[in-house]
C-alpha positions, 0 to 999 in steps of 0.5 A: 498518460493521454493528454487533452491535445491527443497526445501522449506525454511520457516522463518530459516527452510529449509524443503524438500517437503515431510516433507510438507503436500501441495497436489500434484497439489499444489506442481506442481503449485508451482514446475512451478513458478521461484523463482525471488528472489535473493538468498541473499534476506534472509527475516526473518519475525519472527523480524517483526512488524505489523504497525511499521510506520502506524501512521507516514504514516497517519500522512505525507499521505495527501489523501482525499476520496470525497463524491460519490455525490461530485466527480461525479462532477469531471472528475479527481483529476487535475479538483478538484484541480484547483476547491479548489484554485479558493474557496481559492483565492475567500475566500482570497479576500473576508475574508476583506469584512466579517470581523467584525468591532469593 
């Protein structure tokens, strides 16, 4: 990340831009985007770690991808939705006729 001094700050590093070995027109690329960052936010990625919370996200994420056959069917999510309770109040008033008898 390009500091206010003209410096690059990398991780706990903070390294003037001869030290880097990026190409001028890069350099002036990056010379021209403003640092939108607050300089508070000091973000050490070295104590990171990859997929920390993938397995809770899957298990309370509730997205189901339809079959291309299937959702050309639907115009949007709102019409599959309404599609899926009229199935489950139809199975609701039926499951009475096809339930088996001993």
């Amino acid at each position: 990340m390009r500091r206010n001094d003209g410096n690059w700050k990398c991780g706990r590093l903070i390294l003037p831009p001869s030290s880097l070995n990026i190409p001028h027109s890069l350099a002036k690329l990056a010379d021209n985007k403003s640092d939108d960052l607050r300089p508070e936010y000091d973000f050490d990625f070295s104590t990171a770690v990859r997929g920390k919370y993938h397995k809770q996200y899957m298990q309370s994420s509730n997205v189901v991808v339809l079959d291309s056959d299937v959702a050309e069917r639907f115009p949007n999510a709102k019409a599959v939705n309404s599609a899926l309770r009229t199935m489950l109040k139809f199975a609701a008033q039926t499951a009475s006729l096809t339930a088996t008898r001993r």
